[in-house]
N, C-alpha and C positions, 0 to 999 in steps of 0.2 A: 541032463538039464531040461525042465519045461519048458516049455515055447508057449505064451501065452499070447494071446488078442492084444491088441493095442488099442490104446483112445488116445487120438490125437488131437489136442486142444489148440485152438486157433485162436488168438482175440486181437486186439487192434479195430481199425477203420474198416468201410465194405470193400476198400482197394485190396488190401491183404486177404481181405478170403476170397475177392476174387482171381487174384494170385495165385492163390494156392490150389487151386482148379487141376490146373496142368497136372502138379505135381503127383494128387491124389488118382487122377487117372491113371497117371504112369505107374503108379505104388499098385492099382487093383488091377491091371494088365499083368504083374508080374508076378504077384505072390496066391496062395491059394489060400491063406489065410484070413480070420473074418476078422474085420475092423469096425472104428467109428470115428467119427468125426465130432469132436465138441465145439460149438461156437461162442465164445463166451461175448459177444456183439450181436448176437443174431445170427441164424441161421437161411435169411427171403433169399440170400443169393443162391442158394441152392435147390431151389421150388425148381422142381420141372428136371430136375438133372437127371437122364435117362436110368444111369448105372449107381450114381451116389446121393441118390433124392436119402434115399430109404436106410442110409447109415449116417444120417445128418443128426442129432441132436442138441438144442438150446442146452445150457449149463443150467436152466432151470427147470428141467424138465421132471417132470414128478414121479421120483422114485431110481432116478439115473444109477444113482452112487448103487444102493441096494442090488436093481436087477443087473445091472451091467458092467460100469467099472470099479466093482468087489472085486469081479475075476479078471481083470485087466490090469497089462501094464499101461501106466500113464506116461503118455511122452508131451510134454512142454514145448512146443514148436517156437521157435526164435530169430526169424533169418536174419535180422540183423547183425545177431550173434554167430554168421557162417564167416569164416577166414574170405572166402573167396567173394562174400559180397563187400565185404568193409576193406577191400583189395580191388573192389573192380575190375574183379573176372566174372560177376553172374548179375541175373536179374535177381526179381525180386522170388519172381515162378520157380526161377532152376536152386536157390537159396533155398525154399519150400523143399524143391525137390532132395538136395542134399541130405536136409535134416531126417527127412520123412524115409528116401530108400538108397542113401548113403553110396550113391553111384558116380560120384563129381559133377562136374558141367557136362549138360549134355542138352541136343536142343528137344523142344516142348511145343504142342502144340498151344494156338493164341486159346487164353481160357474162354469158355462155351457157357456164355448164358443163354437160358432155353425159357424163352417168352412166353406165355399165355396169348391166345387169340385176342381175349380182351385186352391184355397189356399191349399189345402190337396195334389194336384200334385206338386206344387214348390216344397213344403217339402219333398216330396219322394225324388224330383230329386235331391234337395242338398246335402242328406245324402247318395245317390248314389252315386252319383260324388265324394263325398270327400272319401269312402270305394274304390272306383275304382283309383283314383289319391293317395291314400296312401297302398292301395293294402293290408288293412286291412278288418275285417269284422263284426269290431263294432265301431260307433262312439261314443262319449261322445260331448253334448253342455257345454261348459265352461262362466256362466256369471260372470265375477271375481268382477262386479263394480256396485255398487248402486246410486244412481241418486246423493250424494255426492262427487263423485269424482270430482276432478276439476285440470288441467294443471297448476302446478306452476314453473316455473324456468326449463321447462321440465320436472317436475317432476309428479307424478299422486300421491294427495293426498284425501284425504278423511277423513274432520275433525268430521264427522259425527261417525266414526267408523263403519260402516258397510260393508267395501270391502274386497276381497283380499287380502294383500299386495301385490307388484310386484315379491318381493323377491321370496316368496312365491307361485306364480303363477309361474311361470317358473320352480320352482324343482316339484311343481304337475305333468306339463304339459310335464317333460322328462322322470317323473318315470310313466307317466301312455301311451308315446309314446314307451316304453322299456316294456311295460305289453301289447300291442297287440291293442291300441286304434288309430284310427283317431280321429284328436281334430277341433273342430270348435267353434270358440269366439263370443258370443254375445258380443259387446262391440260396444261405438260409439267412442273412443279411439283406433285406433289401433296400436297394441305391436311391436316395433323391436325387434328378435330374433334374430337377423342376426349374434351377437357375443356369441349364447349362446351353437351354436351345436348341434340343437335339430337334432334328428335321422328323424324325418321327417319334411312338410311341415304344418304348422296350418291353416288350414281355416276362414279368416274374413268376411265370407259375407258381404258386403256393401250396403249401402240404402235399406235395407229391413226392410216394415212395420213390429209393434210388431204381426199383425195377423197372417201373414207368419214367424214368430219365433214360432210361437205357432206349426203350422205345423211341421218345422224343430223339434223341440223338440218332437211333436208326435212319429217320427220315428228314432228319435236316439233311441239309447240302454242304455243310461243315462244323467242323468243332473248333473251339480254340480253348485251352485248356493251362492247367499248370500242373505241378505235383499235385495230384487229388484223382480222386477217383473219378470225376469224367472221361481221363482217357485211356481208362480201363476199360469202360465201360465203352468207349468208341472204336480202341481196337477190338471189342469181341463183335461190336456191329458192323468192322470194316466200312465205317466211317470217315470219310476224308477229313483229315485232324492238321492241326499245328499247337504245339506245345511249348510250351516257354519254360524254361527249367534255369534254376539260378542256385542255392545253394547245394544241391542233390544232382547227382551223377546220371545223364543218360541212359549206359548200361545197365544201372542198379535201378532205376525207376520208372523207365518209360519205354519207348522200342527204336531204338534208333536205327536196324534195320528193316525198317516193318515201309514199303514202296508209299503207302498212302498215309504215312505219318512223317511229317514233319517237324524237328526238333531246333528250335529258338534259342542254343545256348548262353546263354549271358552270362553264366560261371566259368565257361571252358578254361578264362587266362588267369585267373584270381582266387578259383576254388579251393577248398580246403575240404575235408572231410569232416563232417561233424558225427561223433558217434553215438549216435542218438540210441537209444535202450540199451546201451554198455555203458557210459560214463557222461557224466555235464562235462563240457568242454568251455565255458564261457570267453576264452579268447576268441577259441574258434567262430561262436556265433557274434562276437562284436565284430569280427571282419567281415564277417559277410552280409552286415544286417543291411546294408544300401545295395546287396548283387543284385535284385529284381527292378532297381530303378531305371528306366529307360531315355535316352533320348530320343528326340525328335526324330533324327535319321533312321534309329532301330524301331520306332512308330511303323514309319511309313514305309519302313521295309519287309513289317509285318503286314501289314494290311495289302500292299501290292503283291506281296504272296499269294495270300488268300484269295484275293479278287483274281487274280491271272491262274489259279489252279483249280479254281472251284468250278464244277459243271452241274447244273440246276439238275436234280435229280428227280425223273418220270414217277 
């Protein structure tokens, strides 16, 4: 039988191929076989990767199919579609890993983005800038919004369940500007505060790639996050984090053993599994469409987290 090359296609969000990091390393540690990697979302998470820069390929890359995967088997990478993730036994890394070198659960190191000099300077300077114009001397990144959110009627909904509320972000956003933080928002939505009084001014950086968020959150002094790729991006900068997760499983999407991340569960009693890229579940998501609403008390239970865990970083 011939053993041919494989092309392994990745598409989704920049969470998922940063995900899939681990896995791919583990797969080229083990086999002596030459591969590729397809991105069908982009390929920037992978800029700079010491061992897998140079087996990266966009899905549009000119002339792919012809020189390359003609003589290739194609594999369809899917981890949603892994037993053991839609069971909550794996992340979303070791899911990757499954499909990719068929080995089970097994543990992975945190995926490795490998910065540019100049990406690592933007990020200093943002987080400078924002401590010097709010005349504080810690910042916090705020990503309040998962790739679900969407503008309705003016409105910022998210029937996926995985955001912020708005409600919600803005009593974060005064009680942790009344605790001593500069705030800066990932988001491609941005927030009018303009009736809300906040004691200072919030930070939106605009048009900036996810690589240079990664910097930015390098040098903050914490994160606060939800299902989305900010804290992805924060455990590979071992970043002091807290993460709020509501419809979607700890294990499956975020690190719930990982010492410097912190995990917000507000699904833990009520959750259901939604099986999102296997099948619509519409029951499933009308129960959980209020899990990320928060009260008062889990407000301020966040915030006094953060404030008592967070150390201004040199």
């Amino acid at each position: 039988m011939t053993t041919r090359p494989k092309a392994f296609f990745v598409n989704g969000g920049a969470g998922r191929m940063i995900c899939s990091i681990p896995a791919f390393e583990k797969y080229q540690e083990e086999i002596t076989d030459d591969f590729i990697i397809v991105c069908e979302g982009g390929s920037d998470i992978f800029k700079g990767h010491p061992t897998l820069d140079d087996k990266v390929y966009d899905s549009w890359h000119r002339n792919l199919f012809k020189d390359k995967l003609v003589d290739m088997d194609i594999v369809s990478t899917e981890p949603y579609r892994v037993w053991e993730y839609y069971n909550q036994q794996c992340s979303l890394s070791q899911a990757f890993d499954i499909e990719i070198s068929n080995k089970g659960v097994r543990e992975l190191p945190p995926p490795a983005l490998h910065l540019s000099k100049d990406e690592l300077l933007f990020g200093r300077q943002v987080i400078s800038e924002i401590k010097k114009r709010t005349k504080k001397d810690k910042v916090i990144v705020i990503q309040p919004f998962g790739r679900g959110i969407e503008v309705v009627d003016d409105t910022l909904i998210d029937r996926t369940a995985r955001s912020i509320e708005l409600k919600n972000l803005k009593q974060i956003i005064k009680k942790l500007q009344n605790e001593g933080f500069g705030i800066a928002v990932m988001s491609e939505f941005k927030v009018d505060f303009d009736e809300d009084k906040l004691k200072d001014e919030v930070a939106f950086p605009e048009n900036v790639p996810l690589r240079q968020w990664g910097a930015i959150i390098k040098y903050a002094d914490h994160f606060l996050g939800c299902d989305s790729v900010g804290q992805h991006l924060a455990y590979s900068m071992e970043t002091k984090s807290t993460v709020v997760l509501g419809s979607t499983y700890p294990i499956n999407v975020s690190y719930p053993n990982c010492e410097f991340m912190e995990i917000m569960d507000l699904g833990e009693i009520d959750r259901e599994y939604s099986p999102i890229r296997i099948t619509i579940d519409e029951r499933v998501d009308r129960k959980m469409e209020n899990i990320m609403s928060m009260t008062d008390e889990i407000v301020d239970h966040i915030t006094t987290h953060i404030t008592k865990s967070t150390k201004v970083k040199e």
